[in-house]
N, C-alpha and C positions, 0 to 999 in steps of 0.2 A: 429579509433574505434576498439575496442576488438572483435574478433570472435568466434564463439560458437567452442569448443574444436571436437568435433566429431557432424558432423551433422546428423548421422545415427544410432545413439546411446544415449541413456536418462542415460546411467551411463558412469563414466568418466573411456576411458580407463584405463586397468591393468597398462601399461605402464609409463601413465602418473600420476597412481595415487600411483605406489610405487615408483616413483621419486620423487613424492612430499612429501610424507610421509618419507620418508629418512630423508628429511629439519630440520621434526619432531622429529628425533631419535627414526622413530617405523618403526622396520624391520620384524617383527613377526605380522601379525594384520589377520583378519577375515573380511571381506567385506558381509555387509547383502545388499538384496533389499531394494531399499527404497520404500516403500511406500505412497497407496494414505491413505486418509482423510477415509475411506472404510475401511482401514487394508488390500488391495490388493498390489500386488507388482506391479508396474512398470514393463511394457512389456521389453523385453530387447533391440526391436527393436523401441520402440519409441524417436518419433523426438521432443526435446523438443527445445520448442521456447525461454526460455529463455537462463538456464545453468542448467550445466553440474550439479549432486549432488550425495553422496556418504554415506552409514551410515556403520561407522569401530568398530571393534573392538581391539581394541591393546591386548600384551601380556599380559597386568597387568587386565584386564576386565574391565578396561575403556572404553564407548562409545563415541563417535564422530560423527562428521557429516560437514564432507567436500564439500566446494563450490566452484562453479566457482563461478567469478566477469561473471554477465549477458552480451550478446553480444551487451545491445542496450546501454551499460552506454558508452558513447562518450569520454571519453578518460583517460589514464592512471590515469592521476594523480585525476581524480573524482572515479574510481576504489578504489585508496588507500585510499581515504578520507573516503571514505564509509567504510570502515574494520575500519582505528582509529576510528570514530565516536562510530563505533561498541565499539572499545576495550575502548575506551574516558568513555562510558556509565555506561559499567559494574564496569570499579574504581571507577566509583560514585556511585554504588551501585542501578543503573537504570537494572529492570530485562530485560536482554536481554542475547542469548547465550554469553558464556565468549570466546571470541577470543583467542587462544593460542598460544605463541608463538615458535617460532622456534628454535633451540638448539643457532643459532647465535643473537638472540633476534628479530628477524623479524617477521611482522603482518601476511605476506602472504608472495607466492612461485611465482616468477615471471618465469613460463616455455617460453621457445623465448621469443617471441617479442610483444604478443598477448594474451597470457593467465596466468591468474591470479587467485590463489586458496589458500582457507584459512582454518584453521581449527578450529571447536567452540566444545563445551562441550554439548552433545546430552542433552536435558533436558528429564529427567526419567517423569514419574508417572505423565504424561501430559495427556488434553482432547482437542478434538479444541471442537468452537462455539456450543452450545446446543439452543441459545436461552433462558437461566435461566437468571434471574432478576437480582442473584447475579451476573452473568458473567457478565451483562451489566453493571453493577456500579461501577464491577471492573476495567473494561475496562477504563471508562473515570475517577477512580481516577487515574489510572497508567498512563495515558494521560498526568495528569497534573503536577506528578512527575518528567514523562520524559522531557516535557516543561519546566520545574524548570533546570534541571539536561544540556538537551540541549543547554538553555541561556548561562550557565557558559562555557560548551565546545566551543558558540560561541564566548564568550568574547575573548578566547586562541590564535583566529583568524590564525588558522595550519591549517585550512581545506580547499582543496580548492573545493567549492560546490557551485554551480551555484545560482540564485535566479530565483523566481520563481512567476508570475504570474496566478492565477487559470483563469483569465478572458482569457488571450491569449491562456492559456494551453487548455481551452476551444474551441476558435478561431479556434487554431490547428486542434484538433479533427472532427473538422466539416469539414478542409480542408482535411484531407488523407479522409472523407467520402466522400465528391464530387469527389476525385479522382480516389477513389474506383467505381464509378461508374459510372464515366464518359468513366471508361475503357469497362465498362460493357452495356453500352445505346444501344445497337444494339441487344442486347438480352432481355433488359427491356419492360414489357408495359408502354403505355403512362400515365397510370395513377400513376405507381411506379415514374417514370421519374420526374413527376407534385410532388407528394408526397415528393421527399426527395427536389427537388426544395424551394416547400414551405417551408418543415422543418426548412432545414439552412437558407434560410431568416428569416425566423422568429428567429431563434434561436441569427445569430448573432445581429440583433434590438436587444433584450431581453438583449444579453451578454453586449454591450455598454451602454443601460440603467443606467444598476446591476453596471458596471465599474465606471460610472460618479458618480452615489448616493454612492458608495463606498468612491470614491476620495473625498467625502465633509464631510464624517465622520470616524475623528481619531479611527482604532481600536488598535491592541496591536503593540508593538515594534516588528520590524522583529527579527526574529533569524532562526533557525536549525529548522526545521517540519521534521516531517519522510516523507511525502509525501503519502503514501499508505494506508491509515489509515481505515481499515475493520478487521468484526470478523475474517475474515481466515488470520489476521497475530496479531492477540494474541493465545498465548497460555495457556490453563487453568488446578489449577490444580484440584481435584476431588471435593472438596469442593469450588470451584466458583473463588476463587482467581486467580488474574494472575500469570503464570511460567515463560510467556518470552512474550516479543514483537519482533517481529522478521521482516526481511527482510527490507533491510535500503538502497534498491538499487534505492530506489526515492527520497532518503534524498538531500530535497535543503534549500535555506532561503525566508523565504515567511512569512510572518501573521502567527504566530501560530492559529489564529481561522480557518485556513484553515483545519487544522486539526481536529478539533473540529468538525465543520460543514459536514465535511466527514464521522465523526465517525457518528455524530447524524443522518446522510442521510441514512449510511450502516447498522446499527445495529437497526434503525426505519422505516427505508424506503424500505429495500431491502430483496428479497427472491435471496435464491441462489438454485442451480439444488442439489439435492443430492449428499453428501458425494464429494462435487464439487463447486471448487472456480467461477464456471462460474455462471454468472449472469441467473434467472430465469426471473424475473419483477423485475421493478421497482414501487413504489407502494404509496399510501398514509401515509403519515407518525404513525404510532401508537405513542400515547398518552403516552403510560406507558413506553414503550422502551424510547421514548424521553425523559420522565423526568427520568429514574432510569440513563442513561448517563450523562445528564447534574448535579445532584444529585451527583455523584461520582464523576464529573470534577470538582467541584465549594464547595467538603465538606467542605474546609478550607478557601478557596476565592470565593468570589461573582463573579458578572458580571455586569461590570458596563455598563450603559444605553450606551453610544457610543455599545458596541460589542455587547448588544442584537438587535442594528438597523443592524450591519453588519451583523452577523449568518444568517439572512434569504436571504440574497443574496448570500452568498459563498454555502448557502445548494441549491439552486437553481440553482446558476450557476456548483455544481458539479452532480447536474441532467442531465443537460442538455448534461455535459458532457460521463457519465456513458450511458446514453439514444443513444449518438452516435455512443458510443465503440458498443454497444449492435446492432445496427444496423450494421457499420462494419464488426464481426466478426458472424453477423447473430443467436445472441443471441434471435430473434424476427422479426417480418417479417414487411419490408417496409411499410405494408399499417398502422402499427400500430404506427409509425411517429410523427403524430397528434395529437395521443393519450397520445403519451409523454407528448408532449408541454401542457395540459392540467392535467397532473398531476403534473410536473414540479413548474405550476402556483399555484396548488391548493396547492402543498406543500408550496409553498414560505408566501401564507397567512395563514395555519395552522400554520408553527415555528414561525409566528410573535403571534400570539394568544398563543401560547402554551405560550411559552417567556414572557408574560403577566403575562401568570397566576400563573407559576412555582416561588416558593419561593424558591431560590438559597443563600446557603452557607453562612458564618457567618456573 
């Protein structure tokens, strides 16, 4: 498994980052803060959990913006798949930063044995998520471009990227959450104890359900999903269109509706903290958000009845999941659990009603 480059440090050493940039043939460069979502810089002492990241200036006044390969991507060779995917995208003209490569033709810079960094083209005259209409319609046409454009990179079968199940992936989360606090039961009250008890019960009944009625109805051919599918990994430009979609360290093969179903959860279901990828609530779904998504995904192609019966399970089952992280990571507090489970449900039968009603694509 890859390790984070400096654990006591949010920018990538001097050391390690004019080694890499050599690779590049940029010896002359200017290193800015990167910044948050805010326009604040990144502390210099902050621990960041994923990767390492860097925004340069070369001699010529080109910007840049250098990354690590994340510490949690399990092994080299899903590392490199992720960067082609990347560079795979942008020759097909899917907007995503353009991967650049190396004087000797290479995607990325492999430092030792363990760390992996690559360089992309800073996308200029960018905004993230505002919540405008237009953003949201942009969002799921370029969804469904990239889905187009993904297929054919899967056909190439060069990558090698795991597959992916939402219902397990699900599973999962509920499991580091028991763990999570099973380590913690001796400082818990009995009723938080009772609380997440019931939750995962409940949750996993609900997830094998959603799994079975999945399995008896055909949705789309597997291929390439991004996996990560939220407003804070598009990027927009002033006028509403999309700049780039970005971050492709969850890219596996799974149902492209999983995708889909993630977008319409994130960008109709979900409030996020200020000028901050962290989860606020999770929330009933909005009417308007859902259809100007679904509207963008489907401007060219419909949705045929098989995938309007799945969507409402994959949106549910990424509730349930997002519901857990949020719990986990103390995005909301234990007792509010239950509360989940009952928005989770109310969402599952509003997409089926919306889905009803919504007139989709040609």
């Amino acid at each position: 498994m890859l390790k984070p480059l400096d654990l006591d440090r949010g920018f990538i050493p001097e050391s390690i980052l004019s080694q890499t940039l050599k690779e590049y043939g940029i010896d002359d460069y200017i290193t800015y803060p990167y910044l948050n979502m805010n326009g604040t810089a990144v502390p210099i002492n902050r621990v960041s959990e994923t990767s390492r990241r860097a925004l340069i200036e070369s001699q010529d006044g080109s910007l840049y913006f250098m990354k690590e390969v994340p510490w949690y991507v399990e092994s080299i060779e899903y590392a490199k798949s992720i960067i082609q995917l990347q560079y795979e995208l942008s020759v097909k003209g899917i907007k995503v930063p353009e991967v650049i490569l190396t004087t000797s033709k290479k995607l990325f810079v492999h430092i030792d044995t363990n760390k992996i960094l690559y360089l992309q083209k800073y996308i200029l005259n960018s905004n993230m998520y505002k919540n405008y209409s237009e953003q949201i319609y942009a969002a799921g046409k370029e969804l469904r471009d990239f889905e187009i454009k993904a297929a054919s990179v899967f056909r190439l079968n060069i990558l090698a990227i795991p597959q992916y199940s939402p219902y397990e992936s699900a599973k999962n989360v509920l499991v580091l959450l028991l763990k999570k606090f099973i380590k913690k039961r001796s400082e818990m009250k009995k009723e938080d104890q009772e609380e997440i008890q019931n939750f995962v019960r409940a949750c996993r009944k609900l997830i094998d359900q959603w799994s079975t009625q999945h399995g008896q109805i055909s949705g789309k051919q597997e291929s390439i999903i991004h996996g990560d599918l939220n407003p804070m990994n598009f990027i927009f430009s002033n006028k509403g269109s999309v700049s780039g979609l970005i971050d492709f360290d969850n890219a596996c093969i799974a149902d492209p509706l999983v995708d889909v179903a993630e977008g319409l959860l994130t960008f109709a279901g979900v409030t996020y903290r200020e000028n901050s990828s962290r989860l606020a609530s999770i929330n009933e779904l909005e009417f308007s958000n859902f259809e100007q998504f679904l509207n963008g995904y489907t401007e060219t192609h419909g949705l045929a009845l098989e995938e309007r019966e799945v969507l409402p399970l994959l949106i549910a089952t990424a509730g349930i999941r997002l519901a857990s992280l949020g719990l986990i990571r103390g995005d909301w507090p234990i007792s509010s659990a239950s509360d989940h489970i009952q928005v989770v449900m109310k969402n599952l039968k509003l997409s089926q009603n919306y889905l009803r009603q919504i007139k989709l694509g040609n």
